[in-house]
C-alpha positions in Angstrom: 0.0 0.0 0.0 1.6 3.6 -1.3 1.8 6.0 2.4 -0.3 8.5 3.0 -1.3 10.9 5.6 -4.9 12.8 5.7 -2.8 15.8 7.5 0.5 16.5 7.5 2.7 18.8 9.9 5.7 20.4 8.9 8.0 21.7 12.2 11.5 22.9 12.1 12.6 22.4 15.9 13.1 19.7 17.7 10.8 21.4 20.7 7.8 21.7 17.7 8.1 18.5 16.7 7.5 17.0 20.4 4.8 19.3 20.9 2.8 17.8 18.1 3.9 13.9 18.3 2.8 14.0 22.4 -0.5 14.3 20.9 -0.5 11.4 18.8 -2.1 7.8 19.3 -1.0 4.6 17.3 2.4 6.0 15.8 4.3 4.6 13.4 7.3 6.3 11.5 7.5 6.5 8.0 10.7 7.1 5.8 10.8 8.8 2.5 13.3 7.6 0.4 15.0 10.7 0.6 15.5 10.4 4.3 12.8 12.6 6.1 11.2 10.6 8.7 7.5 11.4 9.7 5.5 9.8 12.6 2.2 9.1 11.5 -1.0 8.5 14.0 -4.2 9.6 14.9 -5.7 12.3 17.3 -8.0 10.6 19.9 -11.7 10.4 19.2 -10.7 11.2 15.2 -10.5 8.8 12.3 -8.4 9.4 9.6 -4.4 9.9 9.9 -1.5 13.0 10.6 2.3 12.5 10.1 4.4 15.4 11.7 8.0 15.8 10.5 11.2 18.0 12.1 12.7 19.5 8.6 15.5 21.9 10.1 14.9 25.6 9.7 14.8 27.8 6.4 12.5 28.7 3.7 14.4 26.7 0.9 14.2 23.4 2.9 10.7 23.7 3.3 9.9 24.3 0.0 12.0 21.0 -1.0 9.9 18.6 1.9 6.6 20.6 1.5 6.9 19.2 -2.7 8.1 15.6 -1.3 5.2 16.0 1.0 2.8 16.6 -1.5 3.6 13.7 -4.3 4.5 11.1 -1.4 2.0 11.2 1.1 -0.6 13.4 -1.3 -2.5 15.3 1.9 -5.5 17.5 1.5 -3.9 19.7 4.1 0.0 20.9 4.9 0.3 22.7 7.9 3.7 24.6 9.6 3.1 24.4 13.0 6.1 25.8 15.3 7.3 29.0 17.3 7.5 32.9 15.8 8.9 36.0 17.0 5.9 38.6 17.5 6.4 42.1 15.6 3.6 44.2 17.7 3.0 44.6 21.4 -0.7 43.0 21.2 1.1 39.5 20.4 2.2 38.5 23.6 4.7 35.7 24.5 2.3 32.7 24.2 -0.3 33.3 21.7 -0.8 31.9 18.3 -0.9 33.4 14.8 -3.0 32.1 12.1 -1.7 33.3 9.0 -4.0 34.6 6.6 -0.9 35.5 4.2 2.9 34.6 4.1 5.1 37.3 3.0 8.5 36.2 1.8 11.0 39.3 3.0 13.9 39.2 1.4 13.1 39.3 -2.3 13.9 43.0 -3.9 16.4 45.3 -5.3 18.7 47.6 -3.6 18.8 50.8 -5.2 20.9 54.1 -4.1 17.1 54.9 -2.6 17.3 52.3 -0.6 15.3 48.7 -0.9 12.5 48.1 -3.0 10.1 44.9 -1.9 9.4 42.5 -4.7 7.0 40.3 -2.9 7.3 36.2 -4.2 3.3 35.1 -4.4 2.3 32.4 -1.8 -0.9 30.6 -1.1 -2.4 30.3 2.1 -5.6 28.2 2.1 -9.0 30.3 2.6 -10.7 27.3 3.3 -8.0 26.1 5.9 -7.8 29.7 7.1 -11.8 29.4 7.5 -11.8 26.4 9.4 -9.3 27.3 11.7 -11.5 30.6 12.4 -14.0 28.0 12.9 -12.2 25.6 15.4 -10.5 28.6 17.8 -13.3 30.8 17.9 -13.8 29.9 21.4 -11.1 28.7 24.1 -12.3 25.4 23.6 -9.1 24.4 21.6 -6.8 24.9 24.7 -7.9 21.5 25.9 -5.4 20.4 23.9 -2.9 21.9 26.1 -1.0 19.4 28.2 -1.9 19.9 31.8 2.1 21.2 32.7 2.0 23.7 29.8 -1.6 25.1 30.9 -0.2 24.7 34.8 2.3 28.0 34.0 -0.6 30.1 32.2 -0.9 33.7 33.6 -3.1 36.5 32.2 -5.9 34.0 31.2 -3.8 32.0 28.8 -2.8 32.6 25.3 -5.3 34.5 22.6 -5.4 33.8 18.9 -4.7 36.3 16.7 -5.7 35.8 12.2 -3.1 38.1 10.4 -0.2 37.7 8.3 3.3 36.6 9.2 6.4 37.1 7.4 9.1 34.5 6.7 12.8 35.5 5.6 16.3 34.0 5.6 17.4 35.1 9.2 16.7 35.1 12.8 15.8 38.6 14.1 16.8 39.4 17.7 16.9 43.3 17.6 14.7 46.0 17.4 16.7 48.4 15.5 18.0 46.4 13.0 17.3 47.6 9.5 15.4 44.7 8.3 12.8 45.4 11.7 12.3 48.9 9.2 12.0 46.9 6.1 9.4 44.7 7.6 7.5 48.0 9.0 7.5 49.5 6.0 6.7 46.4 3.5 4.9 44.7 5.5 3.3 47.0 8.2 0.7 44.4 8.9 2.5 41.5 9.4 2.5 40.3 13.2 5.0 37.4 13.5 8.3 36.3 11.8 9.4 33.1 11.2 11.9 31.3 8.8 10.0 28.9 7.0 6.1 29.6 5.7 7.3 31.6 2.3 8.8 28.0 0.7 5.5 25.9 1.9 3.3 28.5 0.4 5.4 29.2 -2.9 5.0 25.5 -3.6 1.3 25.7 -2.9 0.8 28.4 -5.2 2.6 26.2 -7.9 0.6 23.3 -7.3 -2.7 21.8 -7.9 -4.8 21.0 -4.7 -2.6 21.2 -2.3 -3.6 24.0 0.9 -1.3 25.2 3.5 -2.0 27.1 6.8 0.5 28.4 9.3 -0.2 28.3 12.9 2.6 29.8 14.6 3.0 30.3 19.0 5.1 33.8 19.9 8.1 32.7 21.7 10.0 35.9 21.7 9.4 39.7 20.3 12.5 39.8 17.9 13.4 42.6 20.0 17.0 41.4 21.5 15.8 39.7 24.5 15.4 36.1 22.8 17.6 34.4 24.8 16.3 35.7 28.0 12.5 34.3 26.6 13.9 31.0 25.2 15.2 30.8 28.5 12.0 30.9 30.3 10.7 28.2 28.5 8.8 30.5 26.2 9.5 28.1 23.0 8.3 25.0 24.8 4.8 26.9 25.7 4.5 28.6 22.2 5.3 25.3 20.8 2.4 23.4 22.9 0.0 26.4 22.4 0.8 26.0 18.3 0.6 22.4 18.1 -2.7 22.5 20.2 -4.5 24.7 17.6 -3.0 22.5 15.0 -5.0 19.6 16.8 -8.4 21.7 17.0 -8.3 22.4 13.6 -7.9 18.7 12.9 -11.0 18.0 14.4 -12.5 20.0 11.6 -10.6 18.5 9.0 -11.1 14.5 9.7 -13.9 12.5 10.6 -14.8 11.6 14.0 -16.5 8.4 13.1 -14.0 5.8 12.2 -13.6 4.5 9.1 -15.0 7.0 6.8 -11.6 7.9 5.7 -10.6 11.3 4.2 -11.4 14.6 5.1 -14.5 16.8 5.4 -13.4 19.8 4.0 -16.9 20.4 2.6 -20.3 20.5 4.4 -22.4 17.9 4.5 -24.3 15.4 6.5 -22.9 12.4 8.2 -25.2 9.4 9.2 -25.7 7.8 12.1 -24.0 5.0 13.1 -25.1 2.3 15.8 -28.2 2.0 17.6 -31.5 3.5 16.2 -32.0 7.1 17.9 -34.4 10.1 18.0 -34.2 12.5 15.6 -31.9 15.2 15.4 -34.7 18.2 16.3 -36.1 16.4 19.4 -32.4 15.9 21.0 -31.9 19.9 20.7 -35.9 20.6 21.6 -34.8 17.8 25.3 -31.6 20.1 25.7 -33.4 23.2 25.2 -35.5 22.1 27.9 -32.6 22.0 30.7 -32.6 25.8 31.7 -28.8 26.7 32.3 -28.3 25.1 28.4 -28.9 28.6 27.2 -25.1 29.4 29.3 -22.0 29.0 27.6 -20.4 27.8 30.9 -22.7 24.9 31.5 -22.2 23.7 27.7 -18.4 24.3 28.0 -18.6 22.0 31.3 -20.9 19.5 29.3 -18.6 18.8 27.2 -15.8 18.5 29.4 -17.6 16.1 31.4 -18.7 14.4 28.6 -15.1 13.7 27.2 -14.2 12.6 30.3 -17.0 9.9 30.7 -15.9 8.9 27.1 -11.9 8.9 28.2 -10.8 11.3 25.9 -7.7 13.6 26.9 -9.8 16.4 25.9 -13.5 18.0 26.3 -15.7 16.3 23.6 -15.2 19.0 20.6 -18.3 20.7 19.4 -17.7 24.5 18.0 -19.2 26.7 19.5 -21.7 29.2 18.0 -23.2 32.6 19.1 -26.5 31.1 19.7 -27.0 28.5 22.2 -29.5 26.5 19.9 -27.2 26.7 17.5 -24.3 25.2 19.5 -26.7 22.5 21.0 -27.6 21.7 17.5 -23.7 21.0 16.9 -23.5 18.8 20.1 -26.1 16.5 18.7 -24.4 16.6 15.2 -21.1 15.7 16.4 -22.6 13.1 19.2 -24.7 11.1 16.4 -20.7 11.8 14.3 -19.0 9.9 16.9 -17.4 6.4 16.3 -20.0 5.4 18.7 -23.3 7.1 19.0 -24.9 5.4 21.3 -22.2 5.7 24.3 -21.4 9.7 23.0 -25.6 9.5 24.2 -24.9 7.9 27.2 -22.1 10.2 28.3 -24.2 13.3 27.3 -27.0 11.9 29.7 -24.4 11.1 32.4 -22.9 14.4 32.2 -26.4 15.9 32.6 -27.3 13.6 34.7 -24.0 14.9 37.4 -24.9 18.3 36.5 -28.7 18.7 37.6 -29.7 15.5 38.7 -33.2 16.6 39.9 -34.6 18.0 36.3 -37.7 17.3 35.2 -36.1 17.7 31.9 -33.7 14.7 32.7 -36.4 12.6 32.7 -37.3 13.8 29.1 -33.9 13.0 27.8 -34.1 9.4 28.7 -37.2 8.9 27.0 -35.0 9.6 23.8 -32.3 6.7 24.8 -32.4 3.3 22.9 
């Protein structure tokens, strides 16, 4: 059987690397005959399969793996997934960048006026870009944090921010440095830096089908006091905050109900597996009954408790929408989704059933039970 991976993840340090392969169940390595090593496995509670590879840093290199990537393992998504240095005070030390473009720096022409920017096109995925504004619109997605990493949050944890980042041919430690201008006056809207987007996205931009998305965690500010942050441990929390939101938008991207295989990058609806159940519309109508359902704290702890009847490592994933029927809707969808429906229905009963054991609307509920 040729390899293949439904997801892949490019890192470029060691410390990224880790922070995505902790995550993964059933691993396996694979070995392109080149010599880059992936581990392939799956997230818990998803079908389908991601392989995460450590490449070295540098925008040519990842240009080289990202086309190996794509006619070896033939993904519907590529994703670099690592650390950044942020370029604006609102990205603190912690928080992650979506890109929603990749600038490559250092292409131009020095004249006796000075530089002159000759931006290399890139593609970043809109639909990747969407689903990720899908799957960390809430703070749901920091249950993919490992417990130490969340353990040294302060300030409420780290935010999400969906703007561009910029990817050249050097590290940059210094605020004064002449490329810090170059960057402000290119690319004034660019809020990370990083060393290895631009190659990923020039070969997407040559290629057929294949999307890429960047999802980088701010380790340091580029502003001369890198070591003093790396020091800290500020690369192995970015790193863990990155490859977390790498994981939530995973859980958009393949299917939670094993053995369908591929991704669902386009809407649609997915049957129902198992035992015979109500439909859809009276499952929201009993939750709609419980009155604290309309609070986005008692669904938040719903679904904590009901990944934790279910042993996941995680809340049971259900994004979140600006109306609570609409999220309750979701629940059900992704409930009658799961690999097994009928024991996602038990666990949403148990949870509610530890929550407010004395509602009438319980009893409702388990009228709708097998």
């Amino acid at each position: 059987m040729e390899p293949s991976a439904d997801v892949v993840v490019l890192t470029a340090l060691p410390v990224e690397f880790r922070a995505v392969s902790r995550l993964l169940r059933d691993r396996m390595t694979l070995d392109h005959p080149q010599g880059t090593s992936f581990v392939k496995g799956t997230l818990p509670g998803l079908g389908g399969s991601l392989a995460v590879a450590r490449i070295g840093p540098g925008n040519l290199t990842s240009a080289a793996v990202a086309e190996r990537v794509r006619e070896w393992l033939r993904p519907q998504a590529l994703l670099f997934v690592g650390v950044a240095g942020g370029l604006k005070p609102e990205a603190r030390l912690g928080d992650v960048v979506v890109s929603t473009k990749v600038y490559h720096l250092h292409p131009g022409k020095e004249t006796p006026e000075g530089f002159r920017a000759r931006p290399v096109p890139g593609a970043v995925s809109h639909r990747l870009e969407q689903k990720a504004g899908v799957a960390l619109c809430s703070d749901s997605w920091r249950e993919w944090v490992p417990e130490d990493v969340r353990a040294t949050w302060q300030e409420g944890g780290p935010r999400v921010h969906f703007q561009p980042i910029a990817a050249g041919e050097v590290v940059l430690n210094s605020s004064v440095a002449p490329l810090r201008d170059q960057i402000e006056f290119h690319y004034s809207d660019a809020l990370a830096i990083e060393m290895e987007s631009a190659g990923a996205a020039r070969v997407a931009d040559l290629s057929e089908g294949l999307r890429i998305l960047t999802l980088r965690g701010i380790s340091d500010h580029a502003d001369g006091d890198k070591g003093e942050a790396d020091a800290s441990g500020s690369q192995h929390r970015a790193s863990a905050h990155a490859a977390a939101a790498s994981a939530a938008l995973a859980c958009e991207l393949l299917p939670e109900t094993a053995g369908t295989g591929g991704l669902s990058l386009t809407a649609g609806s997915t049957a129902v597996i198992g035992e015979a159940s109500a439909p859809e519309a009276d499952w929201v109508s009993a939750l709609m009954a419980f009155e604290d359902m309309d609070r986005g704290d008692f669904r938040h702890s719903l679904l904590a408790d009901m990944g934790r009847v279910l042993g996941l490592p995680r809340a049971f994933m259900a994004t979140e929408s600006a109306m609570a029927r609409d999220h309750v809707r979701e629940i059900v969808r992704r409930m009658n989704a799961y690999r097994d429906p009928p024991a996602a229905r038990r666990a949403l009963y148990s949870a509610l059933e530890h929550a407010r054991p004395d509602d009438g609307a319980l009893e409702e509920l388990g009228r709708l039970l097998p």
